[in-house]
Every structure is written in structure tokens, then in C-alpha cells.
N, CA, C and O atoms as CSV, one atom per row, in Angstrom:
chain,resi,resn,atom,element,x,y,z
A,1,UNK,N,N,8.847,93.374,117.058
A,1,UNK,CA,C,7.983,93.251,118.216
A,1,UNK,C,C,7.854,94.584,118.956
A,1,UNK,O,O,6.800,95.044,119.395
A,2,UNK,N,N,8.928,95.079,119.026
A,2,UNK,CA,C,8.893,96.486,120.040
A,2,UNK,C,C,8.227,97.753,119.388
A,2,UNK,O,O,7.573,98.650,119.920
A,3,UNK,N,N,8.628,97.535,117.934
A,3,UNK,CA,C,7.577,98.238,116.683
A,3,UNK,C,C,6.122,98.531,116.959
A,3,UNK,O,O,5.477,99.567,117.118
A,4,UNK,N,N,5.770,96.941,116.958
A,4,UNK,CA,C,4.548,97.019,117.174
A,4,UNK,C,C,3.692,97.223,118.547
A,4,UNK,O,O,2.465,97.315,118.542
A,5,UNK,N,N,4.498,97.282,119.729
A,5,UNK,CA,C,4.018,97.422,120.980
A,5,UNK,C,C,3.664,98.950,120.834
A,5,UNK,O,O,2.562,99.477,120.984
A,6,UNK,N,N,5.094,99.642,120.443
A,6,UNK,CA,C,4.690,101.142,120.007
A,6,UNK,C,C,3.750,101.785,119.956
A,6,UNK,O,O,3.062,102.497,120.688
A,7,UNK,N,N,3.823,101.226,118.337
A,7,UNK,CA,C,2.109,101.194,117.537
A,7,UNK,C,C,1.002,101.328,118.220
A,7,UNK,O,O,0.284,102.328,118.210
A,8,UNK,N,N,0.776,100.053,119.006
A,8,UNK,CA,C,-0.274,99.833,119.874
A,8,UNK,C,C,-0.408,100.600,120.897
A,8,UNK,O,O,-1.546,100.856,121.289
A,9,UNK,N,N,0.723,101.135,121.554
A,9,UNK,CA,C,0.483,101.954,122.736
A,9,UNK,C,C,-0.097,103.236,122.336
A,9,UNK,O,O,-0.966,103.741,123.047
A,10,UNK,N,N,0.449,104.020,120.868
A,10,UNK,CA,C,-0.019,104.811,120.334
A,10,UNK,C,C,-1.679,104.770,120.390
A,10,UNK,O,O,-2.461,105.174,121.251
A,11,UNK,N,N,-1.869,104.173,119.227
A,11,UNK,CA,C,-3.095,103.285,119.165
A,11,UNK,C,C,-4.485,103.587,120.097
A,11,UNK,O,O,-5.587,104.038,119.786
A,12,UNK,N,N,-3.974,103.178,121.238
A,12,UNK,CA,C,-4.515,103.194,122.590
A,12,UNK,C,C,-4.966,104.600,123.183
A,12,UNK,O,O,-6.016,104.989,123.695
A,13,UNK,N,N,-3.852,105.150,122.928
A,13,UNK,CA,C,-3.956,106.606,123.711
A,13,UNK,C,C,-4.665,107.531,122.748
A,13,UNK,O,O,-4.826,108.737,122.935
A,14,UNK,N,N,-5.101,106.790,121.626
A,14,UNK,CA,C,-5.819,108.458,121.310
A,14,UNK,C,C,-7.455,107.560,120.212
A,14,UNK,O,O,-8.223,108.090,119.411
A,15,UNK,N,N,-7.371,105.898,120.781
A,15,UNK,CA,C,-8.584,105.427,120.601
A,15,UNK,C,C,-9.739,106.583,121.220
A,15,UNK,O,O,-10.410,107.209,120.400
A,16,UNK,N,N,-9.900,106.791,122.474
A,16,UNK,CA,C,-10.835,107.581,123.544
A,16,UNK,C,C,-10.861,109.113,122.998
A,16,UNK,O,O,-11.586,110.003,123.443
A,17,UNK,N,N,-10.053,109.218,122.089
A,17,UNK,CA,C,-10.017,111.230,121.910
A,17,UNK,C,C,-11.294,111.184,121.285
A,17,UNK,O,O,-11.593,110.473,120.326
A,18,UNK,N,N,-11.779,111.713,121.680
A,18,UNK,CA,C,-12.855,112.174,120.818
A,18,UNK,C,C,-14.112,111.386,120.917
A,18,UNK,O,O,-15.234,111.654,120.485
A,19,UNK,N,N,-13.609,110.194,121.684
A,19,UNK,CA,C,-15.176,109.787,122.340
A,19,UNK,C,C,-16.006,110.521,122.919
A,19,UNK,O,O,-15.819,111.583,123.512
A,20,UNK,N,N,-17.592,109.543,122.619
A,20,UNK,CA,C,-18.902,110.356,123.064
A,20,UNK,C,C,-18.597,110.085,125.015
A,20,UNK,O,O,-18.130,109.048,125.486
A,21,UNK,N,N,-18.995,111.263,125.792
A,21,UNK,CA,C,-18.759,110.701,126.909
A,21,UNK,C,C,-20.279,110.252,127.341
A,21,UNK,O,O,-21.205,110.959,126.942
A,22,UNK,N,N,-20.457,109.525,127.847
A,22,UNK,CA,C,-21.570,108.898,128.696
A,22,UNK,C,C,-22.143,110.108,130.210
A,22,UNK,O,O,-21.483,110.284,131.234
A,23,UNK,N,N,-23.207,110.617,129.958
A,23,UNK,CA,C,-23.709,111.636,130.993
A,23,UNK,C,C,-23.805,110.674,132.839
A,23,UNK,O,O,-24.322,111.225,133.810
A,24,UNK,N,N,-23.308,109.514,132.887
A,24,UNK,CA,C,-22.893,109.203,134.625
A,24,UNK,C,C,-21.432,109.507,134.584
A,24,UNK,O,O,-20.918,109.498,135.702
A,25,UNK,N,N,-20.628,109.774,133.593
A,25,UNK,CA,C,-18.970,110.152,133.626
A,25,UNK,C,C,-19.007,111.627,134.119
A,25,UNK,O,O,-18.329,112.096,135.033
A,26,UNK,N,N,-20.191,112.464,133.120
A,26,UNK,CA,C,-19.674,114.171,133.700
A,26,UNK,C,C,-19.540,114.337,134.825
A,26,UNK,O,O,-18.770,115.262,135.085
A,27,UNK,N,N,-20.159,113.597,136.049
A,27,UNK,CA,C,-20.178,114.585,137.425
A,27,UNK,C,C,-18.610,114.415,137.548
A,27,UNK,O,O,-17.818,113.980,136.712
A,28,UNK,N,N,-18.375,114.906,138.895
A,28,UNK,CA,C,-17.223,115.423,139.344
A,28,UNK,C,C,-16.725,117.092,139.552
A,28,UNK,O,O,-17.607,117.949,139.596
A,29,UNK,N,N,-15.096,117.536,139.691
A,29,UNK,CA,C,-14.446,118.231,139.711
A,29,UNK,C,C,-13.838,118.758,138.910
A,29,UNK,O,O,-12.759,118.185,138.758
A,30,UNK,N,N,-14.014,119.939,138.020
A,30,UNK,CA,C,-13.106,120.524,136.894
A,30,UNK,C,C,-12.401,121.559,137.018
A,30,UNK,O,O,-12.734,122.311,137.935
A,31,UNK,N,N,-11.333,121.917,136.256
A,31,UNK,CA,C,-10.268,123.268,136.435
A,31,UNK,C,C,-10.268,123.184,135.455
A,31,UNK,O,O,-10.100,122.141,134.822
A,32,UNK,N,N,-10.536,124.722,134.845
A,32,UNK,CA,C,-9.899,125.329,133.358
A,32,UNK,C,C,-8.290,125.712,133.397
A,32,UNK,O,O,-7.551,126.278,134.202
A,33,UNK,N,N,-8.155,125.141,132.186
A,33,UNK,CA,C,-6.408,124.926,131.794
A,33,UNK,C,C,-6.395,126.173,130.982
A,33,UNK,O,O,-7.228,126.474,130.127
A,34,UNK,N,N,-5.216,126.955,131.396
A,34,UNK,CA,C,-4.684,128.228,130.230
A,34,UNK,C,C,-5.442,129.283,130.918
A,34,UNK,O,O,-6.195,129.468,129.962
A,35,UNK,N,N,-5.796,129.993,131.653
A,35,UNK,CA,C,-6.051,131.135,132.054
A,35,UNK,C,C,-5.007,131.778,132.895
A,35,UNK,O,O,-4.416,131.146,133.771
A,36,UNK,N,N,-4.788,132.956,132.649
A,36,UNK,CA,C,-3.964,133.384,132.783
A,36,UNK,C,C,-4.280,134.538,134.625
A,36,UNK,O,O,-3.613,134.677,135.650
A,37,UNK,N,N,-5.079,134.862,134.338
A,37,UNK,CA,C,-5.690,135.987,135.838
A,37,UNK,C,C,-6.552,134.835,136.574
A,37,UNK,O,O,-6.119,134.665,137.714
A,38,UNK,N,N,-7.537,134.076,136.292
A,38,UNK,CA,C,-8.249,133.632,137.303
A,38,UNK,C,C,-7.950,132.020,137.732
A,38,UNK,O,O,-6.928,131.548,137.233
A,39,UNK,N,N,-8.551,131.347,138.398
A,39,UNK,CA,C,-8.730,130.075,138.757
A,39,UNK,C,C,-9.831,129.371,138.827
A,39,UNK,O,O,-10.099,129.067,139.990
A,40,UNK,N,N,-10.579,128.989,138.045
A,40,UNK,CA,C,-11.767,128.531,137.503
A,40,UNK,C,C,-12.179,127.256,138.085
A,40,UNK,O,O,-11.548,126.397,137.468
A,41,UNK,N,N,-12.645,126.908,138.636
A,41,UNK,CA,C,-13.049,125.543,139.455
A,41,UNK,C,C,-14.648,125.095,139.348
A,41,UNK,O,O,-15.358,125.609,140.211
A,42,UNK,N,N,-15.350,124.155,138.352
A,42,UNK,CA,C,-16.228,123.415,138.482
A,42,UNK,C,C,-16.765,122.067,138.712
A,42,UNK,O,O,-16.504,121.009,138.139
A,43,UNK,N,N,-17.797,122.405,139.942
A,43,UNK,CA,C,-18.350,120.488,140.700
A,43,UNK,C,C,-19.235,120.513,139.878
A,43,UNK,O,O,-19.884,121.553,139.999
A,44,UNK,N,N,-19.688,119.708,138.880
A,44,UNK,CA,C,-20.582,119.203,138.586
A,44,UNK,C,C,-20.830,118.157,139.208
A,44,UNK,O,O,-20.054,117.210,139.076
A,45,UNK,N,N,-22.141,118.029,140.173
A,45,UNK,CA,C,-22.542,117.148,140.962
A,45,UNK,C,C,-23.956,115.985,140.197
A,45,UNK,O,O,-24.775,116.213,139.307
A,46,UNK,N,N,-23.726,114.858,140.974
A,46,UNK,CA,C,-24.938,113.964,140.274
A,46,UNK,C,C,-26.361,114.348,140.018
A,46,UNK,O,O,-27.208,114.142,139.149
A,47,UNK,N,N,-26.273,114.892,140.969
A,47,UNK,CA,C,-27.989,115.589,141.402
A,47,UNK,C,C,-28.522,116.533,140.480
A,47,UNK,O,O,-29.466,117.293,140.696
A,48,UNK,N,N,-27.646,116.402,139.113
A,48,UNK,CA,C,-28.245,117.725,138.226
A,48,UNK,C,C,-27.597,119.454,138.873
A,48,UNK,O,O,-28.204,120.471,138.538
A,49,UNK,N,N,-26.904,119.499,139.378
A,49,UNK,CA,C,-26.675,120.521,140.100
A,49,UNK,C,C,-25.245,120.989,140.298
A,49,UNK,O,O,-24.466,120.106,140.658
A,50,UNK,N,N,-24.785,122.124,140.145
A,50,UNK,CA,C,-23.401,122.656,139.967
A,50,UNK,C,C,-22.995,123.649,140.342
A,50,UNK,O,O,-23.615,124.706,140.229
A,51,UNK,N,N,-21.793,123.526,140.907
A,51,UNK,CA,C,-21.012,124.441,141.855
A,51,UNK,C,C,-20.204,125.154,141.203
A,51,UNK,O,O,-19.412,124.481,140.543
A,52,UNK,N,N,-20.045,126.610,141.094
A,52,UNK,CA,C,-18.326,127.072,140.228
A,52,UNK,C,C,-17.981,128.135,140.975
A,52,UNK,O,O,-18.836,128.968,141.276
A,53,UNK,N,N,-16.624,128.259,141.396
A,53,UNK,CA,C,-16.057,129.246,141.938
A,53,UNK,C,C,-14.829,129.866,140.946
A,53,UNK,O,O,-13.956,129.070,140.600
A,54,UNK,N,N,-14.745,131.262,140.486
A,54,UNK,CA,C,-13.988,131.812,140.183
A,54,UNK,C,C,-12.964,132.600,140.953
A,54,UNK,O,O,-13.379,133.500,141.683
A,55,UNK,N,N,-11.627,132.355,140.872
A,55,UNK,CA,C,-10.855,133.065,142.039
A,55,UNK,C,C,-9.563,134.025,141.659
A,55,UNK,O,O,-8.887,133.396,140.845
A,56,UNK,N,N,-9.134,134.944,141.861
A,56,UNK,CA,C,-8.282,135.917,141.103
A,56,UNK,C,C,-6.998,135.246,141.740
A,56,UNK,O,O,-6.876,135.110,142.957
A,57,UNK,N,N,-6.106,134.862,140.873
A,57,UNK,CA,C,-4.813,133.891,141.019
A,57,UNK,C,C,-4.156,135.084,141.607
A,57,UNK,O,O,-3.359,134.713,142.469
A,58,UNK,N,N,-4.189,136.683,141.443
A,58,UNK,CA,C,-3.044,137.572,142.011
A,58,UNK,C,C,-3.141,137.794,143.725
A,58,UNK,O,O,-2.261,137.876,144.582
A,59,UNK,N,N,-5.081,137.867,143.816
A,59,UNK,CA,C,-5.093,138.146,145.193
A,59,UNK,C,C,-5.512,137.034,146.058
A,59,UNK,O,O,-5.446,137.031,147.287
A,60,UNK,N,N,-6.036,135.906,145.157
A,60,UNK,CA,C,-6.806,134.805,145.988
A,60,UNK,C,C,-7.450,135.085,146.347
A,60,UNK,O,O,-7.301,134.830,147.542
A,61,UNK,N,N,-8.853,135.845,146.113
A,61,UNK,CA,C,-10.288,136.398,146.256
A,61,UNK,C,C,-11.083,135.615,145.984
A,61,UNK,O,O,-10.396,134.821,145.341
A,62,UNK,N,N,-12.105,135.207,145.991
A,62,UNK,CA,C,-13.714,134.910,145.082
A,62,UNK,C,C,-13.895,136.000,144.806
A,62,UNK,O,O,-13.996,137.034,145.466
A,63,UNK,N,N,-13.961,135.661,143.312
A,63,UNK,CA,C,-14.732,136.860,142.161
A,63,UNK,C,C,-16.026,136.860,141.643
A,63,UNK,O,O,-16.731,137.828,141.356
A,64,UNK,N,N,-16.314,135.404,141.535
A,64,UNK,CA,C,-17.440,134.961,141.377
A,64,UNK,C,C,-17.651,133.353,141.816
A,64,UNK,O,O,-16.862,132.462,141.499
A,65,UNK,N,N,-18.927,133.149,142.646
A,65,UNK,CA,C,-19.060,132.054,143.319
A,65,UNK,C,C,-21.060,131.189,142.728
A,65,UNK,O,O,-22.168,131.656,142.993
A,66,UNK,N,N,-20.937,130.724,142.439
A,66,UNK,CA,C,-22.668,130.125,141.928
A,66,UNK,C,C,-22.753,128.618,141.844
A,66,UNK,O,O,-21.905,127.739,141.691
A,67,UNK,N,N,-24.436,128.616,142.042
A,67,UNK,CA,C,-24.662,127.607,142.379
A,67,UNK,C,C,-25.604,126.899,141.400
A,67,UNK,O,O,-26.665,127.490,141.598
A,68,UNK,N,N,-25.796,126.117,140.605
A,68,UNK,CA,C,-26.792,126.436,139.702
A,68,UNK,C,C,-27.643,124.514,138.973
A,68,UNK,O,O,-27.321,123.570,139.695
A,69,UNK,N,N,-28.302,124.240,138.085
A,69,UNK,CA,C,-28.407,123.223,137.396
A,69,UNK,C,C,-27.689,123.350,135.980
A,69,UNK,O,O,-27.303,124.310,135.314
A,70,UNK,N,N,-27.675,121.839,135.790
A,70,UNK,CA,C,-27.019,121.082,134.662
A,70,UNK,C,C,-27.856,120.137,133.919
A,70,UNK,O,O,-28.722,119.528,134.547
A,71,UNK,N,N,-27.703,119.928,132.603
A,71,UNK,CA,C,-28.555,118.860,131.845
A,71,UNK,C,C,-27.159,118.466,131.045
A,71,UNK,O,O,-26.147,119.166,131.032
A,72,UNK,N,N,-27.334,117.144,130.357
A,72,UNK,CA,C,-26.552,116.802,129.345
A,72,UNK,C,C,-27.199,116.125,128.039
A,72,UNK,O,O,-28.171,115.370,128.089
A,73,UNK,N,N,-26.668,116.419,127.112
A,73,UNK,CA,C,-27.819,116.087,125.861
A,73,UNK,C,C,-26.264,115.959,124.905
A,73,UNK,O,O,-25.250,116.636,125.077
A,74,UNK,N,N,-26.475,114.935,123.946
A,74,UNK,CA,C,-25.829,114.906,123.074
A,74,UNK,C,C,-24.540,115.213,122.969
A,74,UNK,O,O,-24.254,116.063,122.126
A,75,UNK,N,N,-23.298,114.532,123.895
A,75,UNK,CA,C,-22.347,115.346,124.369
A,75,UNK,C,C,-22.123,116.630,124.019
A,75,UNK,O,O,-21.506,117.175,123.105
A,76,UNK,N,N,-22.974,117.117,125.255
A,76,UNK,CA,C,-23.080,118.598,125.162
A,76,UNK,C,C,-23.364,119.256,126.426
A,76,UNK,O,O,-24.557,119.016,126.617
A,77,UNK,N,N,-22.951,119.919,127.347
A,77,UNK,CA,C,-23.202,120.468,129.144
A,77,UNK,C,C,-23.680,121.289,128.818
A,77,UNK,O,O,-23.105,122.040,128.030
A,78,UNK,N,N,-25.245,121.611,129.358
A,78,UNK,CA,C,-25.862,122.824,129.232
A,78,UNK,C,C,-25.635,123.241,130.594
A,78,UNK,O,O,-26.092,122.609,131.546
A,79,UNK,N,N,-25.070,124.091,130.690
A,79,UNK,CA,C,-25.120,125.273,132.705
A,79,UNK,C,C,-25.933,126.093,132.716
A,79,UNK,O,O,-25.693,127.076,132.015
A,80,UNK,N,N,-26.954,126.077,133.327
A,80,UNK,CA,C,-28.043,127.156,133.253
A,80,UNK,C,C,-27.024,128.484,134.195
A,80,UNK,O,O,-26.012,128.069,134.760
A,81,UNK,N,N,-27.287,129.678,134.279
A,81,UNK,CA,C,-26.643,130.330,135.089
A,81,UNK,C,C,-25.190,130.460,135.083
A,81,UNK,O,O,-24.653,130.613,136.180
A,82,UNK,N,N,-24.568,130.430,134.193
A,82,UNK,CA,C,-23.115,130.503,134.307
A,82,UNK,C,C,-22.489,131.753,133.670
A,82,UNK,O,O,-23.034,132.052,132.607
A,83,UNK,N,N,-21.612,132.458,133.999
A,83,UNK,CA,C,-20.955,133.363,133.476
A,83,UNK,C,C,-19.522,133.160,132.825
A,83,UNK,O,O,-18.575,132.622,133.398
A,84,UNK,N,N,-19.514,133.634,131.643
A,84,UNK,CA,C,-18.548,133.601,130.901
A,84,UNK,C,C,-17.460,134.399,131.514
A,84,UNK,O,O,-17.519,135.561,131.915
A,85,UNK,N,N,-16.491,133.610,131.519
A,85,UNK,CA,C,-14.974,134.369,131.830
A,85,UNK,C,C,-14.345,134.482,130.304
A,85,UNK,O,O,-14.319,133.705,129.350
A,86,UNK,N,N,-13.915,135.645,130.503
A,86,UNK,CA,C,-13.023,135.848,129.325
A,86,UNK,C,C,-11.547,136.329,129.845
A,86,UNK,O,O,-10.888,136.840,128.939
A,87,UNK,N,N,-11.008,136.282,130.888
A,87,UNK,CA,C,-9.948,135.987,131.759
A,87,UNK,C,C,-9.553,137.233,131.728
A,87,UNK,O,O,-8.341,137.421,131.634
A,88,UNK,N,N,-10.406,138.329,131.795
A,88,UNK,CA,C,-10.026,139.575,132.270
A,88,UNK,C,C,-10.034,139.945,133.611
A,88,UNK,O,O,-10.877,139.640,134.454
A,89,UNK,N,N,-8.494,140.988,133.820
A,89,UNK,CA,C,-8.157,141.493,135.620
A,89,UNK,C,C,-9.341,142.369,135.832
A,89,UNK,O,O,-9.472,143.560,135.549
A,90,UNK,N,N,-10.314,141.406,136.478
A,90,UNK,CA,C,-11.850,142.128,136.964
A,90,UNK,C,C,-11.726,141.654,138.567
A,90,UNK,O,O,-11.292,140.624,139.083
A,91,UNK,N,N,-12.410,143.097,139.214
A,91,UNK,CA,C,-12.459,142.692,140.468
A,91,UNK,C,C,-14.590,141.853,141.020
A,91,UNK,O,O,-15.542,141.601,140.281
A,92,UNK,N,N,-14.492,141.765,142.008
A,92,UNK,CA,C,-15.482,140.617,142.382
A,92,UNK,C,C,-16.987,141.920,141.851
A,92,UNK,O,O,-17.937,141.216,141.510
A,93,UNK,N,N,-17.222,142.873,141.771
A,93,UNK,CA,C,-18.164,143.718,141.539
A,93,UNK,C,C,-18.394,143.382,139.729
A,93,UNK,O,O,-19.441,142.979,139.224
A,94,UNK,N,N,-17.343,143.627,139.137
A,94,UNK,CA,C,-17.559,143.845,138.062
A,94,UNK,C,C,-18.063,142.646,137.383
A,94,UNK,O,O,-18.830,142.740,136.425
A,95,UNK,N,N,-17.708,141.663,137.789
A,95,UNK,CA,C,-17.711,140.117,137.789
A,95,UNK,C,C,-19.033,139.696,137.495
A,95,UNK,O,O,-19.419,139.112,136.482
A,96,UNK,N,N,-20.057,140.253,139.048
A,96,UNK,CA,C,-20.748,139.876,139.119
A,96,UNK,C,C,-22.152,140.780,138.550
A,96,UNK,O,O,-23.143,140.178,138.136
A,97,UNK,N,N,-22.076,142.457,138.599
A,97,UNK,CA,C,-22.493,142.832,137.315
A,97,UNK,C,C,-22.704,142.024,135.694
A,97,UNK,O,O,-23.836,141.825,135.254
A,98,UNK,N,N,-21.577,141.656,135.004
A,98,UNK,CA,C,-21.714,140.884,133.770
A,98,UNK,C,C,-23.146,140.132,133.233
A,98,UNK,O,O,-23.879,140.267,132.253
A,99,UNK,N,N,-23.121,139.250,134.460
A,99,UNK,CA,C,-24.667,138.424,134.098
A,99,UNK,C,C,-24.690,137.296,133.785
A,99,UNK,O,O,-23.955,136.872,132.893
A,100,UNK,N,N,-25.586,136.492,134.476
A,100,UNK,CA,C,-25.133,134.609,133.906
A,100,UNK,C,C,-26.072,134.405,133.037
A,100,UNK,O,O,-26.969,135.243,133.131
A,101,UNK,N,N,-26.259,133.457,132.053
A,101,UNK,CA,C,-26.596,132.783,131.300
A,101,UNK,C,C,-26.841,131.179,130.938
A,101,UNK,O,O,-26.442,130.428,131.828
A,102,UNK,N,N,-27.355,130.612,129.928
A,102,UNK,CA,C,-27.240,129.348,130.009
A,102,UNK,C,C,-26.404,128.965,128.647
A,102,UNK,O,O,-26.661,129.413,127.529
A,103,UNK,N,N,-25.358,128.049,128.966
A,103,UNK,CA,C,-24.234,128.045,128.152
A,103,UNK,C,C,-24.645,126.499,127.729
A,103,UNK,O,O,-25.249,125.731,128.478
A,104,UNK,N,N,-24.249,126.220,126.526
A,104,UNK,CA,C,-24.253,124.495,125.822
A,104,UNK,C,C,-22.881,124.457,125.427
A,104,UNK,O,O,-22.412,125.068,124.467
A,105,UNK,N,N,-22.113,123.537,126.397
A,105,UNK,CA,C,-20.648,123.229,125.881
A,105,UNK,C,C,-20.211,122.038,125.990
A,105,UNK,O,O,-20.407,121.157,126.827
A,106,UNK,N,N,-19.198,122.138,124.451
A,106,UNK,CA,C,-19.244,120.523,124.428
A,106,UNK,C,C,-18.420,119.585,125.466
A,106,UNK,O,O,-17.721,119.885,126.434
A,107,UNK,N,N,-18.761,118.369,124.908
A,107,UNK,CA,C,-17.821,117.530,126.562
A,107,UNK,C,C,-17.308,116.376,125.162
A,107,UNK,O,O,-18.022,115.836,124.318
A,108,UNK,N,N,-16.009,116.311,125.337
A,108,UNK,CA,C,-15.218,114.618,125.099
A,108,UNK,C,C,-13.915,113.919,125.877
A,108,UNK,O,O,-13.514,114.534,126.865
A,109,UNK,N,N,-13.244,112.730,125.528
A,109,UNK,CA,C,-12.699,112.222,126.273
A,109,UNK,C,C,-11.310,113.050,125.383
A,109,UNK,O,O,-11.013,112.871,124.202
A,110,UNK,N,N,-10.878,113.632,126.010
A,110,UNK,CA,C,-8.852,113.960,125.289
A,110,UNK,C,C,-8.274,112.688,126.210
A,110,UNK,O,O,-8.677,112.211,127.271
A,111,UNK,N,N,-7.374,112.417,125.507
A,111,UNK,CA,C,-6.580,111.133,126.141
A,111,UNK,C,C,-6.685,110.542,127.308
A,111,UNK,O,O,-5.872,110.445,128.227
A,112,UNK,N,N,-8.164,110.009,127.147
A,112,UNK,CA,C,-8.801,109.322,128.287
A,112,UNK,C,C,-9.737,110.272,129.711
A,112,UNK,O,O,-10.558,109.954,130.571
A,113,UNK,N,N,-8.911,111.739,129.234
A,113,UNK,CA,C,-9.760,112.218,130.346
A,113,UNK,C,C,-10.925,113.363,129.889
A,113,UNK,O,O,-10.654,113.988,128.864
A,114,UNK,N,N,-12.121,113.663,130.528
A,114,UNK,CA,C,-12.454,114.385,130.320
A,114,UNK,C,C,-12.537,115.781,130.397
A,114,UNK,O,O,-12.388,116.409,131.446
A,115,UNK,N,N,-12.782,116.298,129.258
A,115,UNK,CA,C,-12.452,117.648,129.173
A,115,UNK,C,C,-14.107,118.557,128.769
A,115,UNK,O,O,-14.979,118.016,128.090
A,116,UNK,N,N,-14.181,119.311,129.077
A,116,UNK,CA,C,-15.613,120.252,128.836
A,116,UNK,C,C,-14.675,121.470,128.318
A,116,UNK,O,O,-13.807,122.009,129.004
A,117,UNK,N,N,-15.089,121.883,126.665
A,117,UNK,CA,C,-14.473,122.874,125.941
A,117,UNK,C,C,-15.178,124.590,126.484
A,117,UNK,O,O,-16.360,124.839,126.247
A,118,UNK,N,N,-14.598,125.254,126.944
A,118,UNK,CA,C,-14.930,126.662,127.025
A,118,UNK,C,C,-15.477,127.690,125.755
A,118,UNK,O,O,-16.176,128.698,125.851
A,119,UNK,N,N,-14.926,127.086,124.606
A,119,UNK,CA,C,-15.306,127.819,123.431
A,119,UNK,C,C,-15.978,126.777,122.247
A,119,UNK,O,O,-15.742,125.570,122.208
A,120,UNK,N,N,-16.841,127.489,121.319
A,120,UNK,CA,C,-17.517,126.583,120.507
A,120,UNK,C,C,-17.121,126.718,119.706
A,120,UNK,O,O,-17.511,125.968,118.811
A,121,UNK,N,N,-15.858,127.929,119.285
A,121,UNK,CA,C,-15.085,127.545,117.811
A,121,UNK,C,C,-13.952,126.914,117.775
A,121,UNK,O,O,-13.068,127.208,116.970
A,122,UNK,N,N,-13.881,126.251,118.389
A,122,UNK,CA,C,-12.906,125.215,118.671
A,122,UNK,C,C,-11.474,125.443,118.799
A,122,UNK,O,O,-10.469,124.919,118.318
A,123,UNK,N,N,-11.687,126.300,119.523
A,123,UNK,CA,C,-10.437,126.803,120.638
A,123,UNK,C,C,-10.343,126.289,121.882
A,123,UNK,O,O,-11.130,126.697,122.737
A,124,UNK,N,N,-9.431,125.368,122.184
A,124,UNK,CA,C,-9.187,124.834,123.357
A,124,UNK,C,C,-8.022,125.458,123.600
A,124,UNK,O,O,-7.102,124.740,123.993
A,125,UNK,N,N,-7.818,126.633,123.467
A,125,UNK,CA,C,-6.477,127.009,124.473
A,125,UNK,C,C,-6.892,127.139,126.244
A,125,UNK,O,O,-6.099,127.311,127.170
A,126,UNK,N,N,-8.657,126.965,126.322
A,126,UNK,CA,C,-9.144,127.245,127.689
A,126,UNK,C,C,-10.151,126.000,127.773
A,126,UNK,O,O,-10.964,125.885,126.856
A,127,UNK,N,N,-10.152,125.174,128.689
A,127,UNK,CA,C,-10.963,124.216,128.734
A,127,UNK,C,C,-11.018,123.678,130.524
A,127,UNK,O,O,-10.142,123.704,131.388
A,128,UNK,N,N,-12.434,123.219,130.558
A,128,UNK,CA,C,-12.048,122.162,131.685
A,128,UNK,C,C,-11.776,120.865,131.791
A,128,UNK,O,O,-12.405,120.034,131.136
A,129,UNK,N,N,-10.818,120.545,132.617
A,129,UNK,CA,C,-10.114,119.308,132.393
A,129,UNK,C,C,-10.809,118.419,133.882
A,129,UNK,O,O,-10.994,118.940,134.982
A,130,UNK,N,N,-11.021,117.361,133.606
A,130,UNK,CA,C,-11.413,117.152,135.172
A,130,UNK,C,C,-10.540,116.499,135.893
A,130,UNK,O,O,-9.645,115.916,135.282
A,131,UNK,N,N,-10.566,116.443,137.056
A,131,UNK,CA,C,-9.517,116.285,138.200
A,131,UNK,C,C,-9.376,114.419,138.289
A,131,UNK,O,O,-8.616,113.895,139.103
């Protein structure tokens, strides 16, 4: 009996990995996991519309702050306007020099929660996890 509760609890927890997420789940609050210099914080709000603040974990600055739209297609977050961090010690000038873009990144459920992947070769050592 306790075997099989196991089992099942197993079971359970990694049914959702890899589920399609449903585009009324994305909104909310996200933090990228594994960066090492910054603090990455994205609202994806209902309204099609998205907030991200980048913040330097040494000085507690805004490095980069934007405001921008969102679509979702095929579990997939397109950010119009977003700038790639590559978690380099950059101060708020250099930051914002770089240049935003429109990024397509994927979205699924990791053990129930959602996560939006930072990289498309399937490196999740950096991801957002939502709150």
C-alpha cells in the first residue's frame, strides 16, 4: 500500500512537467533563477502588457527598467522590446545602449509551476519561475 501511494505521489508531481500552459495562466509575476550579478523581475500583466525590471544584486540599482507588449501563441511568450541579459557586471548605461528586441520564449508547467525558459537551446540553468 505505501508502495503504491509513493508511486502515485511520484506520478503526480511530474504528470504537469511539461504541460501545454493555457495563455489566462501566463499573467502574473516572474524571477529568473541562476543569475549570478543581476535580479531579473517580470509582470506579465492581463492586458497584453509587461513590466521588467533588471537590478544589479551588488549595488541594488535599476539597470534596466521597460515597459512593453506580450502575445502568446503556441506555448510560446513573444516580448516585443525586451533585452537580453546575459548576466554580465554592466552598469545602467551600458545596459541600456545594448538594444531591445522581440524575443519568442518558451513557457511550460515544471512541477506544477510555471516557468518561461530564457534560452532556446534548452538550457535552463536561467529561467523564469513565477512567483
Amino acid at each position: 500500500m505505501r508502495t503504491t501511494l509513493v508511486k502515485l505521489c511520484f506520478l503526480t508531481l511530474f504528470v504537469c512537467s511539461g504541460c501545454d500552459v493555457n495563455k489566462n495562466e501566463v499573467p502574473g509575476t516572474y524571477a529568473v533563477q541562476g543569475l549570478r550579478h543581476h535580479l531579473d523581475t517580470l509582470r506579465v500583466l492581463p492586458n497584453g502588457s509587461y513590466e521588467r525590471t533588471l537590478r544589479s544584486k551588488a549595488a541594488g540599482h535599476v539597470l534596466f527598467r521597460n515597459r512593453s507588449t506580450w502575445t502568446y501563441a503556441g506555448s510560446r511568450l513573444i516580448l516585443h522590446d525586451y533585452l537580453l541579459d546575459e548576466d554580465e557586471d554592466l552598469g545602467p548605461k551600458t545596459m541600456s545602449d545594448l538594444g531591445a528586441m522581440t524575443c519568442d520564449l518558451p513557457v511550460e508547467k515544471r512541477l506544477n509551476k510555471i516557468v518561461i525558459y530564457y534560452r532556446e537551446d534548452g538550457n535552463d540553468s536561467f529561467y523564469y519561475k513565477k512567483l
